[in-house]
C-alpha positions in Angstrom: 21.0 -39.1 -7.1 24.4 -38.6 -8.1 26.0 -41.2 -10.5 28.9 -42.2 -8.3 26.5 -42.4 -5.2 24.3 -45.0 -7.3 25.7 -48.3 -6.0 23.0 -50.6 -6.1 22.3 -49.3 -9.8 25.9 -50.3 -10.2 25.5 -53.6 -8.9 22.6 -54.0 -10.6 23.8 -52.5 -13.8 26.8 -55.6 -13.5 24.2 -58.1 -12.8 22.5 -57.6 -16.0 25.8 -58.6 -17.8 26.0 -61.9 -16.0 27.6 -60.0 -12.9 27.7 -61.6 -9.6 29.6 -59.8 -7.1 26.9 -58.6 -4.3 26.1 -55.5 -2.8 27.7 -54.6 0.7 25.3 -53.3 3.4 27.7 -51.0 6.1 26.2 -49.8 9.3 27.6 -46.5 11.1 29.1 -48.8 13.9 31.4 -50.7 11.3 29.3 -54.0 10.9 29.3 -54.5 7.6 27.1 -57.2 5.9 26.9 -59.1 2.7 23.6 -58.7 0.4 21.6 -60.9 -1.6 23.2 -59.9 -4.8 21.3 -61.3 -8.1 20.1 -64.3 -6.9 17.3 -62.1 -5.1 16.9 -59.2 -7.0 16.9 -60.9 -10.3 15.1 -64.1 -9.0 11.8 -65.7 -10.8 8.3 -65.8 -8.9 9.3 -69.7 -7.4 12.3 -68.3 -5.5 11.0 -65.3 -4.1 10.9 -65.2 -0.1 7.7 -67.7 1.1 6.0 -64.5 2.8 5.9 -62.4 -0.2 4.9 -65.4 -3.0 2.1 -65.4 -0.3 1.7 -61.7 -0.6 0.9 -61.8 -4.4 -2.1 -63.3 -3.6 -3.8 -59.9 -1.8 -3.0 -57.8 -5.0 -5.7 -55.4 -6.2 -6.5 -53.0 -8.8 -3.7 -50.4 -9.5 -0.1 -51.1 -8.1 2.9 -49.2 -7.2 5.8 -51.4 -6.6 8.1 -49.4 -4.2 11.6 -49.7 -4.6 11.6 -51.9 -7.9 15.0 -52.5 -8.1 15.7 -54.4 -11.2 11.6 -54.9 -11.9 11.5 -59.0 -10.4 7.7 -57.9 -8.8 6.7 -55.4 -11.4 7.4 -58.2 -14.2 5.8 -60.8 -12.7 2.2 -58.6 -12.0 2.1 -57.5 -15.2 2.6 -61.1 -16.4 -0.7 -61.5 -14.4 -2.5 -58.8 -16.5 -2.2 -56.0 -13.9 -1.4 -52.1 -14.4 1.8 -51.5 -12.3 4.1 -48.7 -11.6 7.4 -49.6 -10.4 9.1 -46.6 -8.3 12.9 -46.4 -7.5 15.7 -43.6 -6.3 18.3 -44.8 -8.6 18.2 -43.9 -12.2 19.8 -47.2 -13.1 17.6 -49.1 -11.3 14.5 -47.4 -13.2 16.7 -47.8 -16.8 17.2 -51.4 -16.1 13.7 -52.0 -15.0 12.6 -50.5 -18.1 15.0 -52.4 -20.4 13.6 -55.8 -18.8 10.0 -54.9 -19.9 8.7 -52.9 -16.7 6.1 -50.6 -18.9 5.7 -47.8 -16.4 8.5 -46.7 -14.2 9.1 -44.1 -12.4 12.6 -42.3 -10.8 11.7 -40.2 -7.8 12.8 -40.3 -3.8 10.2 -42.1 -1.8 8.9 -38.4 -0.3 7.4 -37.6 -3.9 5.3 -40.0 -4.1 2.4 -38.8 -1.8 0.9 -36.7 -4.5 0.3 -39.6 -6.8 -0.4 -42.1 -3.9 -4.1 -42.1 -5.4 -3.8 -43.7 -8.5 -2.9 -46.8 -6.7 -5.0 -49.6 -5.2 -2.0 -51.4 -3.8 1.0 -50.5 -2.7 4.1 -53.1 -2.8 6.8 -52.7 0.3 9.2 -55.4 -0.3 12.7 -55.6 0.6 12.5 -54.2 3.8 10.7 -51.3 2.5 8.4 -50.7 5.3 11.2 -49.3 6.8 12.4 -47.0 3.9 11.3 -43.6 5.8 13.6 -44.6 8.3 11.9 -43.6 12.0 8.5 -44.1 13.2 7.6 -40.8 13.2 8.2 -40.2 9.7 6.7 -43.9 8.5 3.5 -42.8 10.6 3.4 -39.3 8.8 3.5 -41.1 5.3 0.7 -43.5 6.4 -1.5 -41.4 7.5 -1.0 -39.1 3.8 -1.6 -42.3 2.1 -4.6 -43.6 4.0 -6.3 -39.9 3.2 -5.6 -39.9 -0.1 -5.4 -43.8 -1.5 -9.1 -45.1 -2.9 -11.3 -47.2 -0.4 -10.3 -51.0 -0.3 -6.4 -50.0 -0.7 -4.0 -52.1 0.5 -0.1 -52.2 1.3 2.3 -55.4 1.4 4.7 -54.3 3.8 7.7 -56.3 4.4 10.0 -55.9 7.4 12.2 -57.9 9.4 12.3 -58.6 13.0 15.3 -56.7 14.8 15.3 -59.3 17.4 16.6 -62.9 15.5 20.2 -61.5 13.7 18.7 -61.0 10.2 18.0 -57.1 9.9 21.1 -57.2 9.8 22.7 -58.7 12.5 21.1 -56.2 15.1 22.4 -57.5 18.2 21.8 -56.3 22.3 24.7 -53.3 21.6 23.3 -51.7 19.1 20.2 -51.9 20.7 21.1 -50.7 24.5 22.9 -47.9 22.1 19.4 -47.1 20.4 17.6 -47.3 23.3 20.0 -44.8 25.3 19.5 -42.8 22.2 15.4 -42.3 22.0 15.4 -44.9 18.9 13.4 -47.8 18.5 15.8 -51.1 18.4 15.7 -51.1 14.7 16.3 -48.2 13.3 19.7 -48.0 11.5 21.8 -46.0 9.6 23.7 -47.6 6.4 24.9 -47.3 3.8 25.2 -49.4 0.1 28.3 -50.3 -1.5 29.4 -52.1 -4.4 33.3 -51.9 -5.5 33.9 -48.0 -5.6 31.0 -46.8 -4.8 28.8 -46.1 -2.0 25.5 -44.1 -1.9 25.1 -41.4 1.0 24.1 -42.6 4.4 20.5 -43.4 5.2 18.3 -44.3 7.8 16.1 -47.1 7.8 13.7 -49.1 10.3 13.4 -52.5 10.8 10.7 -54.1 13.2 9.3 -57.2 14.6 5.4 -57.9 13.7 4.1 -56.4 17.1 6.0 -53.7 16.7 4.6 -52.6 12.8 1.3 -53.7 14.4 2.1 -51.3 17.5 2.8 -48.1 14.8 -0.7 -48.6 12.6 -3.2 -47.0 15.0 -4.2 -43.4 14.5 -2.6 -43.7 10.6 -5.6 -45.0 9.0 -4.5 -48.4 8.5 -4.7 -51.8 10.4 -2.5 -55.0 10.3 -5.3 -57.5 8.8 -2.7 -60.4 8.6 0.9 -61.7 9.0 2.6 -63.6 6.2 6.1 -65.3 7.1 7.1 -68.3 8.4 10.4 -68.7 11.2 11.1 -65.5 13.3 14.5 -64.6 11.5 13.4 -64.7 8.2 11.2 -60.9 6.3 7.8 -61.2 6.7 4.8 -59.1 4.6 2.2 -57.8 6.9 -1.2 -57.2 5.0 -2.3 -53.2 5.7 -6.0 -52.5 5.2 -7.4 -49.4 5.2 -9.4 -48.5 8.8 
């Protein structure tokens, strides 16, 4: 990633330093949406989302904490005596985590890491990341890799927000008539991050209600064993176990 496309290494670069301005989320139809700045990427196990304190309980064995940001789930597992990896795109966000006491970390597009998917007994999706290939075709193809190559008993904590309830973010009946007309599913989105001058490329991402992550497991090699999450708007972490 280029250094001036690294805007959420930025923002969290500046929230290291007592920082507080957040991260803007801008969809290709103009919405444009305020993050959850520090107070969620920098926030201690008791002030995490309900669904994934919850979550932490179904850790096993090996991790791989997708998406690390600035290290907030990587920190606390290894706090609990457990051999993590935390993964992320941005440089930054790897340097930080590392700085903060994240032992392992690694700096590599999500793509990459199919190769190295067996080392890993559990596999951490927060912050959306369920949705980080960004269609169901190419979330299914990943899932499948992983279930062929990931040791038996693996799990994944995938978290995901329902498109339906304004909170993923603010999807509302245009944008999904204009997905529908198009072929896509109701979530899928294209954004972008930015924080003051920068902004990282556009990308695509998927969000989905329950039934629906429930509706794209079969035929990858994984099932939905249980939902964690509590009112309809808010992310929820759907236990995968291997089939």
């Amino acid at each position: 990633m280029k250094a001036g496309a690294d805007a959420f290494g930025r923002a969290l670069a500046d929230w290291t330093r007592g920082g507080t301005e957040p991260e803007i989320y801008e969809r290709d139809d103009g919405f444009v949406d305020v993050g959850a700045g520090p107070e969620l990427f920098f926030a201690d196990f008791p002030h995490w989302p309900s669904a994934e304190r919850l979550a932490m309980r179904y850790v096993r064995g090996r991790v791989i904490d997708v998406g690390c940001g600035a290290g907030r789930v990587a920190l606390h597992l290894q706090q609990r005596g457990f051999d993590v990896v935390g993964l992320d795109s941005s440089p930054l966000a790897a340097r930080i985590s590392r700085r903060r006491g994240v032992r392992t970390t690694w700096c590599s597009p999500i793509g990459r890491l199919t190769g190295s998917i067996g080392a890993f007994d559990t596999i951490v999706l927060f912050g959306n990341n369920f949705g980080i290939f960004g269609s169901p075709d190419e979330l299914r193809r990943a899932l499948t890799d992983w279930a062929a190559r990931t040791p038996p008993g693996a799990r994944i904590l995938a978290e995901s927000t329902s498109p339906y309830f304004g909170g993923a973010p603010a999807l509302d009946r245009r944008y999904d008539l204009r997905n529908r007309e198009r072929g896509l599913m109701p979530g899928e989105c294209r954004l972008r991050v930015r924080y003051r001058d920068w902004a990282t490329p556009w990308f695509r991402w998927l969000f989905v209600s329950r039934r629906e992550m429930r509706s794209l497991l079969p035929g990858t090699g994984w099932h939905q064993s249980r939902i964690l999450g509590t009112t309809p708007q808010e992310p929820y972490v759907g236990i995968l176990e291997k089939d």
